[in-house]
DRENDRENDREN-748331 format. One record per residue (C-alpha): residue number from 1; x, y, z; residue in one letter. Coordinates in Angstrom, 1 decimal, always signed. Example, Ala and Ser with C-alpha at 12.3 -4.5 7.8 and 13.67 -1.06 7.14 Angstrom:
<nodes>
<k: 1; X: +12.3; Y: -4.5; Z: +7.8; r: A>
<k: 2; X: +13.7; Y: -1.1; Z: +7.1; r: S>
</nodes>
This chain:
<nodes>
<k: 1; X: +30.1; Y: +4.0; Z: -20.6; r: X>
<k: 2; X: +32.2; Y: +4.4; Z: -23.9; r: X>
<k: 3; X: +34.4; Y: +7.7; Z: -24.2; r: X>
<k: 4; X: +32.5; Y: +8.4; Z: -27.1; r: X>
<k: 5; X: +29.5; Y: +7.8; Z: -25.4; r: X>
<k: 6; X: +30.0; Y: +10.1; Z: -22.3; r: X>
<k: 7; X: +31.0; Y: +12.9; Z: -24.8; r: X>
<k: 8; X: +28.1; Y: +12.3; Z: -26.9; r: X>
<k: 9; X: +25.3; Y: +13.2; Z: -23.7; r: X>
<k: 10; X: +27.6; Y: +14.1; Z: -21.1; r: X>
<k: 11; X: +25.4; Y: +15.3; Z: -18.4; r: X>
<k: 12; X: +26.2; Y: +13.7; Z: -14.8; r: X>
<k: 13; X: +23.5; Y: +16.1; Z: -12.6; r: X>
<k: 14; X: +20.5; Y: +16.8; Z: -14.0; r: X>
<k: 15; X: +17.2; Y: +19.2; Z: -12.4; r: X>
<k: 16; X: +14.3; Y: +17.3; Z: -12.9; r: X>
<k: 17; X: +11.3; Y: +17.7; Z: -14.7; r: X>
<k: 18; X: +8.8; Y: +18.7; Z: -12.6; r: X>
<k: 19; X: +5.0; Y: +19.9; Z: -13.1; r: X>
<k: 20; X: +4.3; Y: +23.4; Z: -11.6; r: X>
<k: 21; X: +7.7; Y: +23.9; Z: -10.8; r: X>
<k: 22; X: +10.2; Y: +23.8; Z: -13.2; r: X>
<k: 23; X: +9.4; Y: +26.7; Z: -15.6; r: X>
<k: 24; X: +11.3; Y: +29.2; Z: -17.2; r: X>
<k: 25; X: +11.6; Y: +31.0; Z: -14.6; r: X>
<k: 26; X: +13.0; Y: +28.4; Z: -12.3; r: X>
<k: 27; X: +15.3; Y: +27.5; Z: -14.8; r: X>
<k: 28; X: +16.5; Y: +30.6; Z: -14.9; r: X>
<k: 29; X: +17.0; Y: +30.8; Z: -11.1; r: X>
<k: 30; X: +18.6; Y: +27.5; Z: -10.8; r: X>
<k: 31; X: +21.3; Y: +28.2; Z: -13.6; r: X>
<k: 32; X: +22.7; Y: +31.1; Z: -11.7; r: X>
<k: 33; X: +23.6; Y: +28.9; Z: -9.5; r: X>
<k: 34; X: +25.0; Y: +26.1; Z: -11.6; r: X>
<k: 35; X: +26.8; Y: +26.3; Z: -14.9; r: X>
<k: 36; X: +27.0; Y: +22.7; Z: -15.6; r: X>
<k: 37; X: +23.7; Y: +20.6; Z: -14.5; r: X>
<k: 38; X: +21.2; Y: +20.0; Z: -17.0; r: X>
<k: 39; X: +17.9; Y: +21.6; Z: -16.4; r: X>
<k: 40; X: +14.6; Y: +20.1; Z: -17.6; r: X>
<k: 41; X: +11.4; Y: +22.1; Z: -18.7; r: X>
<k: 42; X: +8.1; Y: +20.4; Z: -17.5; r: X>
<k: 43; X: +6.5; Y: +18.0; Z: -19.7; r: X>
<k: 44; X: +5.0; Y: +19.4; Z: -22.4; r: X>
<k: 45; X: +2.5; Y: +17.3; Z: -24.0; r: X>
<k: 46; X: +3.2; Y: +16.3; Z: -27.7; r: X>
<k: 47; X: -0.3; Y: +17.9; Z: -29.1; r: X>
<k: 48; X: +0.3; Y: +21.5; Z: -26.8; r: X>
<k: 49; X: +3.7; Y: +21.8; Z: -28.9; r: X>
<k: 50; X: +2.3; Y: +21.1; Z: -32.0; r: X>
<k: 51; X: -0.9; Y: +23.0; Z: -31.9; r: X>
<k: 52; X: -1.0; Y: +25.5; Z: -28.8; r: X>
<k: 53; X: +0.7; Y: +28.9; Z: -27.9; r: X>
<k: 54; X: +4.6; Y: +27.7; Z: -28.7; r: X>
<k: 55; X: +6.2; Y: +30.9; Z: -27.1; r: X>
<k: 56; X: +4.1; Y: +30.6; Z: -23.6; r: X>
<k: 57; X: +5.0; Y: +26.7; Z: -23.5; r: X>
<k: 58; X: +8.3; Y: +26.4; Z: -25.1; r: X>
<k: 59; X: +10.1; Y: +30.3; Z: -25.1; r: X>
<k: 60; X: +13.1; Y: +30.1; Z: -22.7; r: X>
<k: 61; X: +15.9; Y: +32.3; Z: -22.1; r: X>
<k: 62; X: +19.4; Y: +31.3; Z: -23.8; r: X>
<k: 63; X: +21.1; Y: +31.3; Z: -20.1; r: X>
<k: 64; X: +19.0; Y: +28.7; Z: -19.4; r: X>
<k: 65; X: +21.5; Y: +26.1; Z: -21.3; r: X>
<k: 66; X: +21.6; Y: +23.6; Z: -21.7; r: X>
<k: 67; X: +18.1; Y: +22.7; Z: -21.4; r: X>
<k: 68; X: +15.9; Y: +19.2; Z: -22.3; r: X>
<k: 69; X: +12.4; Y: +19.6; Z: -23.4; r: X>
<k: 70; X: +10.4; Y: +16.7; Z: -22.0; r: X>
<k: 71; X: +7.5; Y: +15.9; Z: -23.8; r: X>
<k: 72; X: +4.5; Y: +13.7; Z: -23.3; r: X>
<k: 73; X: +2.6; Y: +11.3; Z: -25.6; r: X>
<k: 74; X: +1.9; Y: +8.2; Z: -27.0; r: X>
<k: 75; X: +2.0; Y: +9.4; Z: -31.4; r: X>
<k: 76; X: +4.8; Y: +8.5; Z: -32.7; r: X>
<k: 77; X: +4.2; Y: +10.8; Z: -35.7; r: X>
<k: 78; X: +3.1; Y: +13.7; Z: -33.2; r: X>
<k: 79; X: +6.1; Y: +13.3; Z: -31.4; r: X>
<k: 80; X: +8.7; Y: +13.8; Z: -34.0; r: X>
<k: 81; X: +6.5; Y: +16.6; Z: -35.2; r: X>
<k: 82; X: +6.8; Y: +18.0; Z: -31.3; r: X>
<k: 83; X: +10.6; Y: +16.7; Z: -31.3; r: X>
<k: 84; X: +10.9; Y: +19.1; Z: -34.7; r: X>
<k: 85; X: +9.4; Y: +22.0; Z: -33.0; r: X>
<k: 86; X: +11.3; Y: +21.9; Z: -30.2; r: X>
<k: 87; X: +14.8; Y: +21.3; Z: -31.5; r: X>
<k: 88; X: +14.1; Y: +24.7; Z: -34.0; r: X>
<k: 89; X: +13.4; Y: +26.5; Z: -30.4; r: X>
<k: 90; X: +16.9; Y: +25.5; Z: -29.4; r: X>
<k: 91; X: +16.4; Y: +23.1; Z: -26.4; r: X>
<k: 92; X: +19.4; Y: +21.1; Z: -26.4; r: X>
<k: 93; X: +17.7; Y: +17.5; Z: -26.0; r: X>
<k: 94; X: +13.9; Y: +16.1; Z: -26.2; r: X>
<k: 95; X: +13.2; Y: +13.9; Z: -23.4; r: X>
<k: 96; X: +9.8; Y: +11.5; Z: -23.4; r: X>
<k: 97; X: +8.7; Y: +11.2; Z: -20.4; r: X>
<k: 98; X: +7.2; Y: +7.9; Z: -19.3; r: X>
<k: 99; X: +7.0; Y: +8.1; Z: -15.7; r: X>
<k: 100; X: +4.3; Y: +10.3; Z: -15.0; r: X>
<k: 101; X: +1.5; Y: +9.0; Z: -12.9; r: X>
<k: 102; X: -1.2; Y: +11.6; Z: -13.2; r: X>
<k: 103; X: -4.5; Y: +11.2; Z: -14.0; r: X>
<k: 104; X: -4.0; Y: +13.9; Z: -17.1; r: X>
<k: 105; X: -1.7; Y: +11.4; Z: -18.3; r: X>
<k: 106; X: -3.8; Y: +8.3; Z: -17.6; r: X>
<k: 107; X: -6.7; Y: +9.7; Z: -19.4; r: X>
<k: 108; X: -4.5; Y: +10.2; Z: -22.7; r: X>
<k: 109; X: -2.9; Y: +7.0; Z: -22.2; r: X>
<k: 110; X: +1.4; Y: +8.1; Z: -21.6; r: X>
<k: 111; X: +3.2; Y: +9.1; Z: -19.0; r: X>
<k: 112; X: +4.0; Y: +6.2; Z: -16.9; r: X>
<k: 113; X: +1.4; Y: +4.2; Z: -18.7; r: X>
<k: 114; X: +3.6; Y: +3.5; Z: -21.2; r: X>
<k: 115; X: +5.4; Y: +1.5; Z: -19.2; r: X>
<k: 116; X: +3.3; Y: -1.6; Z: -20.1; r: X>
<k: 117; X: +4.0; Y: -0.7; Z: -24.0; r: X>
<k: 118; X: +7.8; Y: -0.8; Z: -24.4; r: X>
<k: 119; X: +7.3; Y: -1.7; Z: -28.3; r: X>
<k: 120; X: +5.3; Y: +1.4; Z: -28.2; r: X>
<k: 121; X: +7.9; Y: +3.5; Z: -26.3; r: X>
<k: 122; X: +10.8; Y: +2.4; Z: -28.8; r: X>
<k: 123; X: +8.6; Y: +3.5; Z: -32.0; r: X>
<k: 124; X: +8.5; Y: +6.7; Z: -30.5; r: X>
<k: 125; X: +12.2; Y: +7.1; Z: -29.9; r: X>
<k: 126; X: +13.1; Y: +5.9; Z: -33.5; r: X>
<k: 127; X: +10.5; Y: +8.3; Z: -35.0; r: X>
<k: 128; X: +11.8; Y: +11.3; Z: -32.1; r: X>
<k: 129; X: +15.4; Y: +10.4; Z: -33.2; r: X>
<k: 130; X: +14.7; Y: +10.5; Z: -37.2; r: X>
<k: 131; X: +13.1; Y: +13.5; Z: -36.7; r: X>
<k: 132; X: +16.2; Y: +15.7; Z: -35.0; r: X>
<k: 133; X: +19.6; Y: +15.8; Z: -34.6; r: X>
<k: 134; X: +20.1; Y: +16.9; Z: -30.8; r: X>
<k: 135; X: +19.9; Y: +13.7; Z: -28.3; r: X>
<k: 136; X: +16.6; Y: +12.2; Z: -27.9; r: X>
<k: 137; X: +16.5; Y: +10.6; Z: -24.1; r: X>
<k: 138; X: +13.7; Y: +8.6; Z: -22.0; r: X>
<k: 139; X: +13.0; Y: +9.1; Z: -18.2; r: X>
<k: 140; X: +10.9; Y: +6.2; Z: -16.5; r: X>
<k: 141; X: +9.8; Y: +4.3; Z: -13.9; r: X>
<k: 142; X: +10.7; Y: +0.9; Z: -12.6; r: X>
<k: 143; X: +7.2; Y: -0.3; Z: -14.0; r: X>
<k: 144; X: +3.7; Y: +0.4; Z: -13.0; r: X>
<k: 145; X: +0.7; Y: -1.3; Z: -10.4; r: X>
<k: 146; X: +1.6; Y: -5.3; Z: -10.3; r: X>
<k: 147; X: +4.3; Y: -5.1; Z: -13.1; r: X>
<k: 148; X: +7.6; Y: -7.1; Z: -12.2; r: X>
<k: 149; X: +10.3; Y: -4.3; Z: -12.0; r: X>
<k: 150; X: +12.9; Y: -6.7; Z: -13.3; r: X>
<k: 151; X: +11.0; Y: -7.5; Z: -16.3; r: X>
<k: 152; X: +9.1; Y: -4.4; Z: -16.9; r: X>
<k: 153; X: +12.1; Y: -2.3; Z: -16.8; r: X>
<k: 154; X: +14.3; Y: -4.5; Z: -18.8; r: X>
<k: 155; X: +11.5; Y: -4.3; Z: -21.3; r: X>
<k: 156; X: +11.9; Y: -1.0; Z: -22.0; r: X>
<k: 157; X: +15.2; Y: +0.0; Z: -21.6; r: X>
<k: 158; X: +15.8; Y: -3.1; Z: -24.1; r: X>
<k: 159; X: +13.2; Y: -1.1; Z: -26.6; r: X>
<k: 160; X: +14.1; Y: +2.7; Z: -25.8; r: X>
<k: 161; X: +18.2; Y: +1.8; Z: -26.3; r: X>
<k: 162; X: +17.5; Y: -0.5; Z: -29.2; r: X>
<k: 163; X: +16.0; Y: +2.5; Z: -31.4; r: X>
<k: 164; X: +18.8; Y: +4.5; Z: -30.5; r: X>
<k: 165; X: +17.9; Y: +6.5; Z: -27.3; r: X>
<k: 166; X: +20.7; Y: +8.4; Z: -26.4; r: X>
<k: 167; X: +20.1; Y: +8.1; Z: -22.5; r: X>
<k: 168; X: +17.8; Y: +6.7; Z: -20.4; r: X>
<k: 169; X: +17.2; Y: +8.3; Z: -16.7; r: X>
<k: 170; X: +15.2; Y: +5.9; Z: -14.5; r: X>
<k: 171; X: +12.6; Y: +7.0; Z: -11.2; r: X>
<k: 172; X: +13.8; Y: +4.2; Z: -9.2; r: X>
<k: 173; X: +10.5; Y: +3.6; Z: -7.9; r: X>
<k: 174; X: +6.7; Y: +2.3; Z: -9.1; r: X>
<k: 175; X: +4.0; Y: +3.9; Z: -10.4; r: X>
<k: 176; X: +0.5; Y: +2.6; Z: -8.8; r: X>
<k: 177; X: -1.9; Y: +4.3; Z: -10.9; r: X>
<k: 178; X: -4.5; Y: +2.4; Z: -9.1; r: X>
<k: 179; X: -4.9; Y: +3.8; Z: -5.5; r: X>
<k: 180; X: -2.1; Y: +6.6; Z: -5.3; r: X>
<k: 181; X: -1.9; Y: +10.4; Z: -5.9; r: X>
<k: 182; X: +0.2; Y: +11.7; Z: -8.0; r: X>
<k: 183; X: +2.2; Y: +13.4; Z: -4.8; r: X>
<k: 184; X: +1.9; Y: +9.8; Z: -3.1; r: X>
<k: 185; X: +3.7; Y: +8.2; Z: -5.9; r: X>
<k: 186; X: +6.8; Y: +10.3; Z: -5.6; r: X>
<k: 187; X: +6.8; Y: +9.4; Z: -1.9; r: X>
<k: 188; X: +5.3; Y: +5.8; Z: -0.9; r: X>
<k: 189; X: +6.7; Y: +3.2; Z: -3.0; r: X>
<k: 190; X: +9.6; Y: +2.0; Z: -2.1; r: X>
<k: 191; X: +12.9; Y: +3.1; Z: -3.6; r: X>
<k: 192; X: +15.2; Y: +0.9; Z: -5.0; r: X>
<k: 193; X: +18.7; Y: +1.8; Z: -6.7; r: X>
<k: 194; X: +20.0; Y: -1.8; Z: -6.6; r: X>
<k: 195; X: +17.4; Y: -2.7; Z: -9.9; r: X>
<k: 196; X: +19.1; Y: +0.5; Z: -11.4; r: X>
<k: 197; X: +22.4; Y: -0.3; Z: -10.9; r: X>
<k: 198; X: +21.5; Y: -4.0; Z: -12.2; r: X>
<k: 199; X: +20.4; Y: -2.5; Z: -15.5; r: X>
<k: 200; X: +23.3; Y: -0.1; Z: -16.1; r: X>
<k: 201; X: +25.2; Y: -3.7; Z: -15.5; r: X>
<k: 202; X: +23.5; Y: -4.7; Z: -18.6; r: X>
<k: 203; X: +24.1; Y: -1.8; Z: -20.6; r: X>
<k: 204; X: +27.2; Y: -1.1; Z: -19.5; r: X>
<k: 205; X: +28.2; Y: +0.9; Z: -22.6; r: X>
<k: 206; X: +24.8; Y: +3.6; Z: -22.5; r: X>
<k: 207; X: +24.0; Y: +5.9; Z: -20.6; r: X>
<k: 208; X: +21.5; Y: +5.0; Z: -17.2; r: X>
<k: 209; X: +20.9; Y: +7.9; Z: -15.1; r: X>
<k: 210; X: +19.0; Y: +7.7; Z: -11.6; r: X>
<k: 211; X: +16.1; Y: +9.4; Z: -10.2; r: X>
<k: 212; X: +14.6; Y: +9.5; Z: -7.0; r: X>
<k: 213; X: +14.6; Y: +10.8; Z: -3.3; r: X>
<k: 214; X: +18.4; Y: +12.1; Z: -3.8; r: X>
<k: 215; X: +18.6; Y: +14.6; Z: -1.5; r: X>
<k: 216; X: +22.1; Y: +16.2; Z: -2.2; r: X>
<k: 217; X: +25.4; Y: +16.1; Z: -3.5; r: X>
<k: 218; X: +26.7; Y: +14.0; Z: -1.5; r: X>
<k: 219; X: +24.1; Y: +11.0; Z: -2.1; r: X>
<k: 220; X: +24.2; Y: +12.0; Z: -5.9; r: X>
<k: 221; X: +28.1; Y: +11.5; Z: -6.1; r: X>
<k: 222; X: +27.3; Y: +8.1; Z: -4.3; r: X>
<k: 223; X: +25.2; Y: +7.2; Z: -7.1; r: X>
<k: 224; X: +27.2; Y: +8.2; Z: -9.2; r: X>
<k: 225; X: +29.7; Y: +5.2; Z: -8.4; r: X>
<k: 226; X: +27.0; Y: +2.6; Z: -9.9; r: X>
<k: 227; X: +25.6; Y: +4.5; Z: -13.0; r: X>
<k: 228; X: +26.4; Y: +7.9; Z: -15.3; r: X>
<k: 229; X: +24.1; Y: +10.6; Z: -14.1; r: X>
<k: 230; X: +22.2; Y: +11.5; Z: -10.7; r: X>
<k: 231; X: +19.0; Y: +13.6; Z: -11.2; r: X>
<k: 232; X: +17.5; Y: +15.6; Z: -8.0; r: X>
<k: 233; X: +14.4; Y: +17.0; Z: -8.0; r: X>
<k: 234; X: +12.6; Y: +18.4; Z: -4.8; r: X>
<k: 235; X: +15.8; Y: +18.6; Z: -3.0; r: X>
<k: 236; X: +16.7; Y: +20.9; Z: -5.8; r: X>
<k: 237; X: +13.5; Y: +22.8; Z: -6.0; r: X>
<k: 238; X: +13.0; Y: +23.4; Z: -1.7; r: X>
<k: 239; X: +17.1; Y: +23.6; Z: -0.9; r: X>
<k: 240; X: +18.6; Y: +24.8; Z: -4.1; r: X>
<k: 241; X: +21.7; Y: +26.1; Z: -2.5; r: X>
<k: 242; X: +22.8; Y: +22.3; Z: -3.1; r: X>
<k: 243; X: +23.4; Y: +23.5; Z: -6.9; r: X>
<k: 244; X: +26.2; Y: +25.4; Z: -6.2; r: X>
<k: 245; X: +28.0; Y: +22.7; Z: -5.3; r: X>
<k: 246; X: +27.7; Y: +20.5; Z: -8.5; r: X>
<k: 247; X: +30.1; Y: +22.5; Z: -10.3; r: X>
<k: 248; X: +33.0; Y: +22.2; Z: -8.3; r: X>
<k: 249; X: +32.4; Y: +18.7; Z: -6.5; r: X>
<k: 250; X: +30.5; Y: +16.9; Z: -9.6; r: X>
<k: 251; X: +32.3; Y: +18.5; Z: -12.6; r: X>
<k: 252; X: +35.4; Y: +19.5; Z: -10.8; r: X>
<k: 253; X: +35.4; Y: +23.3; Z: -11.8; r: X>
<k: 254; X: +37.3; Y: +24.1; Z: -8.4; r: X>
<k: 255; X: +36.9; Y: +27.7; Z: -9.8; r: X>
<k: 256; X: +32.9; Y: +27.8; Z: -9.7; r: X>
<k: 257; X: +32.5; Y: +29.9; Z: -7.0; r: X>
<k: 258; X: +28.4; Y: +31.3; Z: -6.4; r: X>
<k: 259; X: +27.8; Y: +34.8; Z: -4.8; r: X>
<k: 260; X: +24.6; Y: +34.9; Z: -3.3; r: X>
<k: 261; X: +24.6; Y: +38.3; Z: -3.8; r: X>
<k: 262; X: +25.2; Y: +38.3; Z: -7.4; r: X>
<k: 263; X: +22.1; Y: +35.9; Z: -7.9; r: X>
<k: 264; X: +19.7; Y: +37.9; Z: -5.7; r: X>
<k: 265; X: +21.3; Y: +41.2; Z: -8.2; r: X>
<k: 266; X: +20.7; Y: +39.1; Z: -11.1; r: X>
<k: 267; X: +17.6; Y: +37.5; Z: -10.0; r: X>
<k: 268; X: +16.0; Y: +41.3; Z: -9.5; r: X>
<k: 269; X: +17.2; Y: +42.6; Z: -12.8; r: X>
<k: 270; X: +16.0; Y: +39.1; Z: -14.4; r: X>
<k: 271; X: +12.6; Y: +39.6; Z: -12.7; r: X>
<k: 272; X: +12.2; Y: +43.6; Z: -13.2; r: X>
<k: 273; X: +12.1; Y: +42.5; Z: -16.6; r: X>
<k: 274; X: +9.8; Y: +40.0; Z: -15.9; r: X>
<k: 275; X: +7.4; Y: +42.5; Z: -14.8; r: X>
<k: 276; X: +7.8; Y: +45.2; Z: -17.1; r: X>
<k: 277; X: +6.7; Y: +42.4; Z: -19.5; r: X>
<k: 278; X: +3.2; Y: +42.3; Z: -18.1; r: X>
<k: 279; X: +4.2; Y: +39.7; Z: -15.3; r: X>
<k: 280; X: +4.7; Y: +39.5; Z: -11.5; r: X>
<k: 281; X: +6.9; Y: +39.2; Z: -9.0; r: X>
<k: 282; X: +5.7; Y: +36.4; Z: -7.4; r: X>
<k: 283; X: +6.5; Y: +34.2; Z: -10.5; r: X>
<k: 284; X: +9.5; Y: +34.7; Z: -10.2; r: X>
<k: 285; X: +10.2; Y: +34.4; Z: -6.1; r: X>
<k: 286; X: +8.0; Y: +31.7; Z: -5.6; r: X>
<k: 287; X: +10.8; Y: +29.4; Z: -6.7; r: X>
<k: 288; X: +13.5; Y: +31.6; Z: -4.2; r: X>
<k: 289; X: +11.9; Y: +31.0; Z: -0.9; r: X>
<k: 290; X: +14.1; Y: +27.8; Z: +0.3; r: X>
<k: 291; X: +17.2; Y: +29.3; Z: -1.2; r: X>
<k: 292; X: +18.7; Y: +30.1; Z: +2.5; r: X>
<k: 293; X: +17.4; Y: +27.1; Z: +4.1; r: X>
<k: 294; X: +19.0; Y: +26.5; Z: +7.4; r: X>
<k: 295; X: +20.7; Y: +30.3; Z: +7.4; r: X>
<k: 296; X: +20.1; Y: +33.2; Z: +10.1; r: X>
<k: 297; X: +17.3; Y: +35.4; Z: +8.8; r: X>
<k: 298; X: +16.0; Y: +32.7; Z: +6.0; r: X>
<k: 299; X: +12.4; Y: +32.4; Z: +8.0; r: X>
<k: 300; X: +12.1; Y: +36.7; Z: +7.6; r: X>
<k: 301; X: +13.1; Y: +36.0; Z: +3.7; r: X>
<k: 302; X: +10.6; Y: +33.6; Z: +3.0; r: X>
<k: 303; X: +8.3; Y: +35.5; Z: +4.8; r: X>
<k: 304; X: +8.6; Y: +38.7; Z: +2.6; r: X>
<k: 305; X: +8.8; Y: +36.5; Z: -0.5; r: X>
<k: 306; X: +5.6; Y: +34.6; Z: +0.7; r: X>
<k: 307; X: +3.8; Y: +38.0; Z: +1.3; r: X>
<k: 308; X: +4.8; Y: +41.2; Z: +0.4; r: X>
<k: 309; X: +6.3; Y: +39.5; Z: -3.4; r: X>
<k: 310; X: +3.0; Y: +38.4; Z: -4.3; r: X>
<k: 311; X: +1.1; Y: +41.8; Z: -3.7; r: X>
<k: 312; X: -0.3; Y: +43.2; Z: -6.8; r: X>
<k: 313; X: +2.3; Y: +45.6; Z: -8.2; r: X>
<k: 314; X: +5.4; Y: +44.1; Z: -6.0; r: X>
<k: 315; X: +8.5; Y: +45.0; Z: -7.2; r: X>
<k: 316; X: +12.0; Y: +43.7; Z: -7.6; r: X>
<k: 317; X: +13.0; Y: +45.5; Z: -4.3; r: X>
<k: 318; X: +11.5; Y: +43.2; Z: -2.1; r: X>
<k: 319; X: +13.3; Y: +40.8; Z: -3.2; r: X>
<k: 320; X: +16.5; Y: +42.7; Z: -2.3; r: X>
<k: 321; X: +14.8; Y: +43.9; Z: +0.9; r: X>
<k: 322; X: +14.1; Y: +40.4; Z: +1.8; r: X>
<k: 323; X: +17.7; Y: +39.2; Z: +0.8; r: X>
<k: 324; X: +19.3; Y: +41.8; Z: +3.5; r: X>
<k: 325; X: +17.9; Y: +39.4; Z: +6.5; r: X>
<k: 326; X: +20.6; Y: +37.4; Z: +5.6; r: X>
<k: 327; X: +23.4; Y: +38.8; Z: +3.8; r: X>
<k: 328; X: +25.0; Y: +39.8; Z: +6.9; r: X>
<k: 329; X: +25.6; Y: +36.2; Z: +8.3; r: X>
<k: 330; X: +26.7; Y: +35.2; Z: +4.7; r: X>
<k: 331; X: +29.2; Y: +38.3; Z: +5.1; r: X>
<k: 332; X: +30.4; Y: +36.7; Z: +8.2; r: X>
<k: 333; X: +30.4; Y: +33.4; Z: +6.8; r: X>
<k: 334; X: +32.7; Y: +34.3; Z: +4.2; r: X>
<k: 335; X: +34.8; Y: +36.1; Z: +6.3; r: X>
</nodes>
């Protein structure tokens, strides 16, 4: 990748977009724990932006920086319109999505059916890119049902980059929208990084991210030797402890240093907010449980996060409460 390039996107650890999971909320959770990583909304679908409630689905808090909508659709002309809308929110980049296997997205014809109309895909970046002025990006799969990966994917990165996409992250696995669940396809067809690292070969001046089973830092920073970003996703979202290490060993902060305790404090205030706002705690928690994963006293944590924070009026204390089953051993650890 070209210096100008790098500077231009810059992002080498991303969250990924992920339905259910990665709201505002987890967003919020996940950047007190890393200052650096990009952090993805889930996909919005063009038409929502444009004509639903745009504070429920696009509000976020300014901490969350820097932050990528990722939008869904097929409309060239929607998406800009959607692109528009969410570059005057402030996200920092629009991502289209065009790996999503679900049958939501099958039905409205995007996601990762797309994949089988690259000249499609590339109108959409041009319009998405003459439309705003933050990067426009693409994340995809390595093609779809009987599609050759080296063809399919070539296909569109060839369109996407052509019209000016500014990076292109790749799931380096199929989609079988014939036959597979939408939790089956993040799990049962094979993975394989070798096709991504063959097509950051032939765009060896863009930016080609990679997607897919990465299950921490370590394996990211591997990746990270073939193409220019590493995305993690459920590894994030069940152990995100691993985020407090991409500071320091993927961005080389040495000085990014995360207190538990500060989060948990922060995470309280953050949802004591939350619910003074009308919400619950449980929103909030449900993305905390896996936080001390592995830890002494991380099975009574998730236990008071998985019942007493979703009792109707639960408040921020149990989330303190439940965070004192471990701060002791982190004490110690420290010590």
């Amino acid at each position: 990748m070209t210096e100008t390039k790098q500077k231009m996107f810059g992002h080498k650890l991303a969250v990924a977009p992920m339905m259910d999971w990665t709201d505002r909320h987890c967003r919020f959770f996940h950047r007190q724990l890393t200052r650096r990583a990009l952090l993805y909304t889930e996909m919005v679908v063009a038409d929502a932006a444009i004509h639903g409630r745009r504070e429920h689905l696009l509000g976020f808090d300014a901490i969350e920086r820097p932050v990528a909508l990722q939008l869904g659709g097929a409309d060239p002309a929607k998406l800009a319109e959607a692109a528009r809308i969410g570059e005057a929110f402030g996200y920092d980049e629009i991502n289209l999505n065009v790996g999503c296997p679900s049958d939501r997205v099958q039905s409205g014809t995007f996601g990762a059916c797309l994949m089988r109309t690259p000249a499609l895909v590339g109108d959409g970046v041009a319009a998405m890119k003459a439309a705003v002025s933050v990067p426009v990006t693409v994340k995809c799969r390595l093609g779809v049902d009987e599609q050759d990966p080296e063809t399919a994917l070539d296909a569109v990165a060839d369109a996407v980059l052509a019209a000016g996409a500014d990076a292109l992250w790749v799931h380096a696995r199929k989609a079988w929208l014939e036959g597979l669940s939408p939790k089956e396809n993040r799990e049962v067809p094979p993975l394989d990084y070798d096709r991504v690292y063959r097509l950051k070969k032939r765009w060896p001046d863009r930016f080609v991210g990679i997607n897919g089973g990465i299950g921490d830092i370590d394996e990211a920073l591997g990746h990270l030797a073939f193409v220019d970003g590493a995305m993690v996703g459920r590894a994030a979202y069940h152990t995100p402890a691993i985020l407090a290490d991409v500071d320091r060993r993927i961005y080389g902060d040495q000085g990014a240093v995360v207190d538990m305790g500060n989060v948990i404090e922060t995470m309280a205030s953050y949802a004591g907010r939350h619910i003074a706002a009308g919400g619950r705690l449980a929103h909030v928690t449900r993305h905390m449980t896996g936080l001390f994963h592995g830890q002494a006293g991380a099975r009574r944590y998730r236990q008071i996060l998985s019942t007493e924070a979703t009792r109707p009026g639960a408040g921020p204390d149990i989330l303190v409460r439940a965070f004192e089953t471990v701060a002791r051993g982190l004490e110690e650890t420290a010590a």
